[in-house]
N, C-alpha and C positions, 0 to 999 in steps of 0.2 A: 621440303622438309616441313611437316607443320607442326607451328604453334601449340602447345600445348598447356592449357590452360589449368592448373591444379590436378585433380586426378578423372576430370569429368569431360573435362571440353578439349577437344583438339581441334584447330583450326586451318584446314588446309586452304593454299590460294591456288589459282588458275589465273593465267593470261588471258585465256578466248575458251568457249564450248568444247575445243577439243581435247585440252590440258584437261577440262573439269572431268569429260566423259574417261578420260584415259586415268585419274586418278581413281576415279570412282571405280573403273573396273580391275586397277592394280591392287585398292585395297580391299576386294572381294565386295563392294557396296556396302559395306559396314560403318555407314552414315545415319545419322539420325536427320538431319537438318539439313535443307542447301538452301545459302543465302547467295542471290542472285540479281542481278540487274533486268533491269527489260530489254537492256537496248546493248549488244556485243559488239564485238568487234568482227566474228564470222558468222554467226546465226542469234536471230532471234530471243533473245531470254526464256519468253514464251516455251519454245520449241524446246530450249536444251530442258527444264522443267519437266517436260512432257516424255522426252526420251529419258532422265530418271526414276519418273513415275513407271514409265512403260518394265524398265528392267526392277523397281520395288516399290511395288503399290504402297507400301504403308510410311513409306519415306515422308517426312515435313517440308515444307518448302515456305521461302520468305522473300518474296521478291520486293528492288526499290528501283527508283528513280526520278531524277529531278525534273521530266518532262510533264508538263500541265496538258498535251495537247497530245494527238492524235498518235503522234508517237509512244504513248504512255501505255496506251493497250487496255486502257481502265477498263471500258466495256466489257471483253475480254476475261482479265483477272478477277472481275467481279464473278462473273459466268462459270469458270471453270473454280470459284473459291477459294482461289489462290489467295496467303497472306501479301500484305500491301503496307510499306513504310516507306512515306514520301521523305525525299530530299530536299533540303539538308536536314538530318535529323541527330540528334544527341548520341553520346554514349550510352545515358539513361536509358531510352527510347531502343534505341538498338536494342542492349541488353533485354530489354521490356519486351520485346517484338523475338528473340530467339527463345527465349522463354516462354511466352504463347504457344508459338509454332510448335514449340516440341512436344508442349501439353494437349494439343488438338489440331484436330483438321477440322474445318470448317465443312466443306464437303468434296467428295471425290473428285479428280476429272474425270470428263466424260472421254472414253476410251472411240 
């Protein structure tokens, strides 16, 4: 059931990549935003990212996490333009960062 925020924001959750993909394609992908982790519990962050992109190019995306190291993907995330909000970060900051995300993409990924 998600969250719904005023009359603008609905906030749906997922357990793992596959929850996310299966909601995404229960509510027709009528998502503006996915705010995602790097690091799941059955696939990559990365990857689930790329397979929303794949099903709607012009979707936002905001990935976090609290890994400094190699686990982070930084290289990666920077490469492909993905938004980036390191852990632990505010409400403020959140809000700040979906907000971004929805107004621009930095640049595509590369398909």
């Amino acid at each position: 059931m998600p969250e719904c925020l005023g009359k603008v924001v609905c906030v749906f959750e997922a357990e793992d990549a596959k929850e996310a993909l299966d909601t995404f394609e229960r509510k027709e992908g009528k998502f503006h935003l996915i705010f995602c982790d790097v690091v799941l519990s059955d696939q990559s962050g990365l990857k689930l990212i790329e397979q929303f992109l794949s099903r709607k190019e012009e979707l936002r995306d905001l990935m976090s996490s609290g890994y400094t190291n190699q686990k982070s993907q930084w290289p990666i995330i920077r490469e492909k333009g993905f938004q980036f909000l390191p852990k632990p970060y505010s409400l403020v900051d959140l809000l700040q960062a979906v907000r971004e995300g929805i107004k621009t993409r930095l640049k595509k990924p590369e398909k």
